[in-house]
C-alpha positions in Angstrom: 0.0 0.0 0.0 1.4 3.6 -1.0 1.4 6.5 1.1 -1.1 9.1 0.0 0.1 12.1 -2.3 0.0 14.6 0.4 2.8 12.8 2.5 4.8 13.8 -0.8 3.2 17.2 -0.9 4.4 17.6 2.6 8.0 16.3 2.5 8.7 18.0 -0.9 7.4 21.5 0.7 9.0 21.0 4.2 12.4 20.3 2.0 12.0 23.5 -0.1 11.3 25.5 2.9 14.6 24.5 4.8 16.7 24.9 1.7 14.9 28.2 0.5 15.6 29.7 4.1 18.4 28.3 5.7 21.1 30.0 4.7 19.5 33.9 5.6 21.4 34.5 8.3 24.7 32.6 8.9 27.0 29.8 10.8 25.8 28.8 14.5 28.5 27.9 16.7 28.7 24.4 16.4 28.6 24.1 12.5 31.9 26.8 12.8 33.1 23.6 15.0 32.1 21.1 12.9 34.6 23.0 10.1 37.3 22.2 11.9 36.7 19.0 13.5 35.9 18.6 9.4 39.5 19.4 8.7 40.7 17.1 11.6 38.3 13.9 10.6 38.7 11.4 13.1 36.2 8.1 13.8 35.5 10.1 17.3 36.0 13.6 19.2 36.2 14.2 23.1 32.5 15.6 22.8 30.6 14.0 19.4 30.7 10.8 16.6 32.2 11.7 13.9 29.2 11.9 11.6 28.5 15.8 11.6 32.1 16.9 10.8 32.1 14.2 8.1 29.1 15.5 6.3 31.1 19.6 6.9 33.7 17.8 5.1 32.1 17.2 2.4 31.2 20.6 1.7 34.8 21.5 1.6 35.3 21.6 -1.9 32.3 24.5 -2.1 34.6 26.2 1.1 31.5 25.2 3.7 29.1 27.2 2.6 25.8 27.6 5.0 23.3 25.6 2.6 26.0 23.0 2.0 26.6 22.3 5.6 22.3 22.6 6.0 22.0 20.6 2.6 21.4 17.3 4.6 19.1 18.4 7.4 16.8 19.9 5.4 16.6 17.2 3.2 16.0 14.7 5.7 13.0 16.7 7.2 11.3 15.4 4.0 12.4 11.7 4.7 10.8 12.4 8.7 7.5 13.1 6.8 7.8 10.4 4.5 8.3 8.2 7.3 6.0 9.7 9.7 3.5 8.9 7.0 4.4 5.2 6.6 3.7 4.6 10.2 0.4 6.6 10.3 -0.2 3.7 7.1 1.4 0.6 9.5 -1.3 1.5 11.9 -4.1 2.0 9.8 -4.4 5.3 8.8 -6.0 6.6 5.4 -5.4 10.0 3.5 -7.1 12.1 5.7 -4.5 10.6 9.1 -1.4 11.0 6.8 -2.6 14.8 6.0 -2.6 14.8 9.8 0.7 13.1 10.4 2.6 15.2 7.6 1.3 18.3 8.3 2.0 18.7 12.0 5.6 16.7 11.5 6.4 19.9 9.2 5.1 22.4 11.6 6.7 21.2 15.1 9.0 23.2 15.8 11.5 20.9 17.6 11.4 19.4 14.2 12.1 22.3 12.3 14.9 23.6 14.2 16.6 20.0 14.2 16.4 20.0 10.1 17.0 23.9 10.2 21.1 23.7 11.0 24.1 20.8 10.7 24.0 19.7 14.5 24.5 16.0 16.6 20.7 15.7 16.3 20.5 16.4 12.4 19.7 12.7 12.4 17.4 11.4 15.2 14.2 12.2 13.8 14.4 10.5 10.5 16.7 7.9 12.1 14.3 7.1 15.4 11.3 7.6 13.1 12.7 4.3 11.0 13.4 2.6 14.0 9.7 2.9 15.2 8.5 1.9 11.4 10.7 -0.6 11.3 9.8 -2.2 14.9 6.1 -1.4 14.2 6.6 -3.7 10.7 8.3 -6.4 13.4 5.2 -6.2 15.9 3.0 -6.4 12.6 4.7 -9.5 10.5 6.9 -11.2 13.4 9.2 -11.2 10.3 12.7 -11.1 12.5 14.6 -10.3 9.4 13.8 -6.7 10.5 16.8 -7.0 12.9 19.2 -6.2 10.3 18.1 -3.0 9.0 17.0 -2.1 12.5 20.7 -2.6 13.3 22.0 -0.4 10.7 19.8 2.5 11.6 21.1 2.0 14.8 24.8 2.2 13.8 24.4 5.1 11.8 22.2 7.1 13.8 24.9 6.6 16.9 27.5 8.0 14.3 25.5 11.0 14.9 24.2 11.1 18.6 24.4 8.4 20.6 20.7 8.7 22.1 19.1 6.3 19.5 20.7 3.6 21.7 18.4 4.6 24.9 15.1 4.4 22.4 16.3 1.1 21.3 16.5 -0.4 25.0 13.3 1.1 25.9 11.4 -0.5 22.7 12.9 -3.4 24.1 12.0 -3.1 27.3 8.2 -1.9 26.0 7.9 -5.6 24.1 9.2 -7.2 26.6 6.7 -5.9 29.1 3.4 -6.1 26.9 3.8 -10.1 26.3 6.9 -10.0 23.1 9.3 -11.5 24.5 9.1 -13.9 21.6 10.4 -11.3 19.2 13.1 -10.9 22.1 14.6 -14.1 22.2 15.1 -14.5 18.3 18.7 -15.3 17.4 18.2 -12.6 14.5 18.7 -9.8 17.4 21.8 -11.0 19.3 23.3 -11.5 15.7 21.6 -7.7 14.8 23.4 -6.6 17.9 26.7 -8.0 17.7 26.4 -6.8 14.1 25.5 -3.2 15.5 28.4 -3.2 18.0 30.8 -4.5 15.4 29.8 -1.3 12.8 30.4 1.0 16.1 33.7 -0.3 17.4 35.5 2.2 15.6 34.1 4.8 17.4 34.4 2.8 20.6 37.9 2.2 20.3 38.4 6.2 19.4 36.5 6.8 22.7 38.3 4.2 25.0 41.6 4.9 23.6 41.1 8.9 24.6 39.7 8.0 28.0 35.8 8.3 27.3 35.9 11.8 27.4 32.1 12.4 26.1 31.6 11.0 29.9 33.3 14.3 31.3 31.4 16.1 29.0 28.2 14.8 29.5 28.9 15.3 33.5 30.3 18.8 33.0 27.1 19.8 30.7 24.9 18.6 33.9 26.8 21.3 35.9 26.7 24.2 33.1 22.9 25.1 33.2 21.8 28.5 33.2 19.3 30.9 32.5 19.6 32.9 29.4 20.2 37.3 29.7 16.4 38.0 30.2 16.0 35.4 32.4 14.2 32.6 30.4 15.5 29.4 31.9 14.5 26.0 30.2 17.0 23.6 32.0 18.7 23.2 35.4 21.7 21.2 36.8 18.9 20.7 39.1 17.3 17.2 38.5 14.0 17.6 39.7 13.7 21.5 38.2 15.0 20.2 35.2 12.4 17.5 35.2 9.8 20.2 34.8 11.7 22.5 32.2 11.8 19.1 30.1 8.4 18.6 30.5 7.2 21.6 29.7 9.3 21.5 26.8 7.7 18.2 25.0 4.5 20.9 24.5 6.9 23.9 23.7 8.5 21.8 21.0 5.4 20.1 19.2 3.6 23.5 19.4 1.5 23.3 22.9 -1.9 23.2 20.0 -0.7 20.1 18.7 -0.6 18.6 21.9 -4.0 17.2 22.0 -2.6 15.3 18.6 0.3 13.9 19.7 -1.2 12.9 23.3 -4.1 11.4 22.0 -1.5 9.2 19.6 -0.2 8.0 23.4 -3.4 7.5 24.3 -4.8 5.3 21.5 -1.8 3.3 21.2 -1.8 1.9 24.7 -5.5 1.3 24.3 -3.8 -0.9 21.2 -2.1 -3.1 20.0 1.1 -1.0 20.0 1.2 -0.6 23.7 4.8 -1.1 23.9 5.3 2.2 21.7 3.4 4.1 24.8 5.7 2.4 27.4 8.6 2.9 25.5 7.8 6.9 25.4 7.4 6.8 29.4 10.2 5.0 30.1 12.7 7.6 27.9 10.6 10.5 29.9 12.3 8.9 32.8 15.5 8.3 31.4 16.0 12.1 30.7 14.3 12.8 34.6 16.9 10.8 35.6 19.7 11.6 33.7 19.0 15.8 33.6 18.6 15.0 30.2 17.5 18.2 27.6 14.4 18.4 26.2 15.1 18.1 22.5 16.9 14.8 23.0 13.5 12.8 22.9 12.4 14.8 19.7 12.7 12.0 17.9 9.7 10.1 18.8 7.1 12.4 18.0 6.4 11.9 14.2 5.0 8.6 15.1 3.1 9.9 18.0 2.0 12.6 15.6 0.7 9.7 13.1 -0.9 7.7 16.0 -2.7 10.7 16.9 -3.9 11.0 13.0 -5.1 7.6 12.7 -7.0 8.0 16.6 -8.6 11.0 15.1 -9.3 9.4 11.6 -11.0 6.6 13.0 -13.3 8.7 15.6 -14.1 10.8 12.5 -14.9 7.5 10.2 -18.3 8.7 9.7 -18.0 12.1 10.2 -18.6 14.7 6.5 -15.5 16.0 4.1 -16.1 19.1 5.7 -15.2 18.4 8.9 -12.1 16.6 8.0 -10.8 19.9 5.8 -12.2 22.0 8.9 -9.3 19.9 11.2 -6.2 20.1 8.2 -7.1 24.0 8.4 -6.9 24.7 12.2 -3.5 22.9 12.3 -2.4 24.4 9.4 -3.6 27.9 11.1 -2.6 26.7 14.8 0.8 26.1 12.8 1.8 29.2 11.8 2.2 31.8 14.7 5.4 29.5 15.2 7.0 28.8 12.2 8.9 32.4 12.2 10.5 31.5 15.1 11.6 28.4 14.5 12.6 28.9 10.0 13.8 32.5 9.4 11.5 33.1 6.6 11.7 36.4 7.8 14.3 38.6 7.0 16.2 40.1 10.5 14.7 43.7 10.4 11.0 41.8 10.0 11.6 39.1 12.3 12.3 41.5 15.3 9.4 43.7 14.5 7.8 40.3 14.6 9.2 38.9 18.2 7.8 42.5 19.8 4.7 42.5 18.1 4.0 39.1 19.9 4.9 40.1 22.7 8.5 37.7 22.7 10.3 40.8 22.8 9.9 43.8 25.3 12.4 46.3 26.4 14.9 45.3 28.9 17.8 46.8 31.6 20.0 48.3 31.2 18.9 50.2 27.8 15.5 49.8 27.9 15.8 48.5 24.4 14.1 45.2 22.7 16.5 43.2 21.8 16.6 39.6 19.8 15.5 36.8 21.8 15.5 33.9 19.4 19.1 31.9 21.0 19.1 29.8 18.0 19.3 32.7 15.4 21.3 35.3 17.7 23.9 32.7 17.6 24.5 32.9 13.9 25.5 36.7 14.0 28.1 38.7 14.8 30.9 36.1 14.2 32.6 38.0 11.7 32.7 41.2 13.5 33.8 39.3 16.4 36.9 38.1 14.6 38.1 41.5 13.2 37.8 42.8 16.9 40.2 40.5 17.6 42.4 41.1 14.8 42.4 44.8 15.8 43.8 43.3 18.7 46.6 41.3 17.3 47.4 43.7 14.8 48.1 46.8 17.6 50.8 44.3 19.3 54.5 45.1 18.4 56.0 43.1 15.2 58.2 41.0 17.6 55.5 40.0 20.2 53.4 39.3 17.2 55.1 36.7 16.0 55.0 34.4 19.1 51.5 35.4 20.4 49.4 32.5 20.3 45.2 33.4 19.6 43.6 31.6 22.5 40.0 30.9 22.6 38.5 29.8 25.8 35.3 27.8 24.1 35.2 26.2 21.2 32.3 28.5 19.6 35.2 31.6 19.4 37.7 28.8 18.4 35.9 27.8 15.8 34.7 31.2 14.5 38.3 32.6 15.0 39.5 29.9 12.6 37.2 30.2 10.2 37.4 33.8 9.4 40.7 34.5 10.9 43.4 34.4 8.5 41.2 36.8 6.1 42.3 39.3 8.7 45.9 37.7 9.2 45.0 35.7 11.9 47.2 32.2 13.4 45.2 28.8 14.0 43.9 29.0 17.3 44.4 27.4 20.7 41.4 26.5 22.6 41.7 24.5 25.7 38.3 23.3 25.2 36.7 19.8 23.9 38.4 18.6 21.0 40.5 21.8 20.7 42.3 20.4 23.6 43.7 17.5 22.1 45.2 19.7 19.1 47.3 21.1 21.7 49.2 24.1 21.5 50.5 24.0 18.5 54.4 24.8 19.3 53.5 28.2 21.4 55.3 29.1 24.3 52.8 31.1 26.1 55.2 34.2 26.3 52.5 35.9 24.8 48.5 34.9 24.5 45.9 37.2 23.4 43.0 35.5 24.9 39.4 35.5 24.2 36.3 35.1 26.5 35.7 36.1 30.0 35.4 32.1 31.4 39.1 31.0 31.8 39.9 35.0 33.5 41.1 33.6 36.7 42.7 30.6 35.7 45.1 33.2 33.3 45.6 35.3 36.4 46.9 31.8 38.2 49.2 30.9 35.4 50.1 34.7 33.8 52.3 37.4 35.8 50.2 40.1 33.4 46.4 40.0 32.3 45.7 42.8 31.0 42.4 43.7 28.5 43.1 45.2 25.6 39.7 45.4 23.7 36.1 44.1 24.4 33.7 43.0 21.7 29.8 43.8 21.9 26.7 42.8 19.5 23.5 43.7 20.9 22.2 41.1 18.4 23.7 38.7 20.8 22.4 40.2 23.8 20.2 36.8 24.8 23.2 34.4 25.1 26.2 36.6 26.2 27.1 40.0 27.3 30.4 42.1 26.2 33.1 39.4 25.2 36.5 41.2 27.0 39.9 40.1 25.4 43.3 39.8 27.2 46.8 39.9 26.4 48.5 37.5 28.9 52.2 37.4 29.2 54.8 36.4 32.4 53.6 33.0 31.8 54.6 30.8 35.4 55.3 28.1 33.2 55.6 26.9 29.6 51.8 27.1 27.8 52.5 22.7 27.2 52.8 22.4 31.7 49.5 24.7 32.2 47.6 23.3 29.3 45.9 20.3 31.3 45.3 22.5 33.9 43.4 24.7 31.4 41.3 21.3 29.7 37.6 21.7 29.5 35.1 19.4 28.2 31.9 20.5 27.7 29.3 23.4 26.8 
């Protein structure tokens, strides 16, 4: 049975929409990081598999370019509808439930902003979406063969995040406790997961070998939650505080007016014959309770909920008139909307802001009284340029002589990796950074007589390691307002000891 024309009429308009707008405003910190983690490929790094700087590498030839790097997630928001759509089919869902299912999959937007830039998660929802059709189709036939491409989405999908393995155990644990432990004891899946450990031993080795530093991160990213510059919080090294940001979250992310969709999916299913997709869903709620997990990291589950929502609401529709059903496709559609700015910039900067105040997102604030840009997600993708030749000012003002052994030093990757990529336009060295995988390129020969330093976090660790710490200029965007105030920059020099003793004392991993 084919999906229904719309499912295509969704995942070819999602697609043009993330590549007609993805590339209006410019690089977010992590793709920067991705460029050179691209440049240093690798089958692991101290805080990521290797997948996302493999796909930036392949953009090299076209110099990383923003749609390049965004090529991929915006295509596979079409394969998540596509998908979506297949499982609204699996469960018995007609034209009018795959409208349903594709519609709201395009308009989420925790969906959107996953396919909207390169990140760790550019894969989850297509890749967990799969993994539910594909277990679904298990449930369905009791045809085991279904191990082995379960086992490669698996693989893959850990090449890009590693979360796919938690929805995989709690599937597990969801057939196991609605009465299919049949399907659990087929010699197909031990043989599917030896395959699947096998395909990620690479990676494994690169982690092992390096001393499992995404552990460290994952513990120091726990310890590094705070609220944003006007206060908006939506996480917590708290567990139970976090527990409620994440909650609160799963609405935030599927648009709080699609909740009675997605919930109604929950509910219908454990009413079902697909219980075990319910239980699975409750048990990775707990998972991220328990782990201070983020609220995105579950995103990946919610196109099938969306499509078991569709077929519930199909099916108490069956007899209901054509009207009706169109009535439904156009409140979503219109319940859609109000969001979609705010998660796409299909609205050009001046627009968008005018936007976020006319909503009411936006509203003046201390100490100017001015609105600024609250969106974190598209403040971070300005200002990076301007932010480098502030730096270069820096360098360039320095004598000849210290010039030429001042090492750039970067105290988190996102500068790191935005210092490297428009550096040496303005004459800039490769930088140092002392964070994540930065740290393990070292300090690339420099003595540490002289560091111009940049960012405010590592300040007293330079005073414990640097006779002289001085600031020399001081970088603002008001653009940036939301995630950081005025980024200082130091010249360090009267170094205690050589820049290779201090360097582990300077190692961070994480956020």
């Amino acid at each position: 049975m084919r999906l229904h024309p719309s499912a295509y009429f969704f995942a070819l308009a999602t697609v043009a929409l993330h590549l007609g707008f993805c590339h209006r405003f410019g690089y977010y910190r992590d793709e920067l990081y991705f460029i050179d983690c691209a440049k240093h490929l690798a089958w692991g790094y101290v805080d990521q598999p290797p997948l996302a700087p493999f796909v930036t590498w392949l953009t090299a030839p076209f110099g990383y370019p923003v749609w390049g790097l965004r090529f991929f997630p915006g295509l596979l928001s079409g394969v998540t509808v596509l998908l979506g759509c297949a499982i609204a089919r699996e469960l018995g869902g007609r034209a009018f439930a795959q409208a349903i299912t594709g519609l709201t999959i395009v308009l989420a937007p925790g969906l959107i902003g996953i396919a909207y830039g390169l990140s760790t998660e550019f894969l989850s929802p297509a890749a967990w979406t799969a993994l539910l059709y594909l277990t679904i189709r298990l449930v369905k036939t009791n045809d085991t063969r279904y191990y082995w491409p379960i086992a490669f989405v698996v693989a893959l999908a850990m090449y890009a995040k590693y979360t796919i393995a938690a929805c995989a155990i709690a599937l597990a644990i969801g057939l196991l406790l609605t009465g299919r432990a049949d399907l659990l004891r087929s010699r197909r899946l031990a043989f599917a997961v030896a395959l699947t450990v096998v395909l990620l031993l690479p990676n494994a080795l690169w982690q092992v070998g390096h001393g499992l530093p995404m552990l460290e991160v994952l513990h120091n990213d726990q310890l590094n939650r705070h609220a944003l510059a006007n206060g908006m919080a939506d996480e917590s090294p708290n567990r139970w505080i976090n527990a409620l940001y994440m909650l609160g979250l799963q609405f935030a992310y599927q648009n709080p007016l699609f909740a009675p969709v997605w919930i109604w999916g929950l509910v219908w299913l454990w009413k079902g014959s697909f219980r075990f997709l319910t239980i699975a869903y409750l048990i990775l709620l707990g998972m991220l309770i328990l782990t201070i997990g983020r609220g995105y990291y579950i995103q990946g589950f919610y196109p099938a909920l969306f499509a078991a929502g569709a077929v519930a609401i199909e099916t108490a529709l069956s007899a209901g008139a054509a009207w009706q059903r169109g009535a439904i496709v156009a409140a979503l559609f219109v319940a859609g909307l109000p969001m979609f700015p705010l998660s796409l910039p299909v609205l050009p900067l001046p627009a968008y802001m005018a936007y976020e105040r006319a909503i009411g997102l936006s509203r003046p604030a201390p100490p100017d009284n001015a609105s600024h840009l609250i969106n974190p997600m598209f403040a971070d993708q300005l200002g990076w340029k301007t932010m480098t030749q502030t730096v270069a000012g820096a360098f360039w003002a320095l004598p000849a002589a210290q010039r030429r052994i001042t090492a750039v030093f970067a105290d988190r990757y996102a500068y790191a990796g935005a210092l490297d990529f428009y550096g040496p336009r303005y004459g800039l060295p490769v930088v140092i950074s002392p964070n994540n995988n930065y740290y393990l390129w070292g300090t690339r020969g420099y003595s540490g007589a002289s560091v111009l330093a940049v960012g405010a976090t590592d300040y007293y660790l330079l005073l414990r390691h640097f006779g002289s710490v001085r600031q020399v200029a001081v970088y603002r965007n008001d653009y940036r307002w939301m995630l950081e105030g005025p980024l200082p920059i130091y010249i360090c020099t009267l170094p205690r000891e050589p820049l290779a003793v201090m360097w582990p004392a300077l190692k961070y991993y994480g956020l």
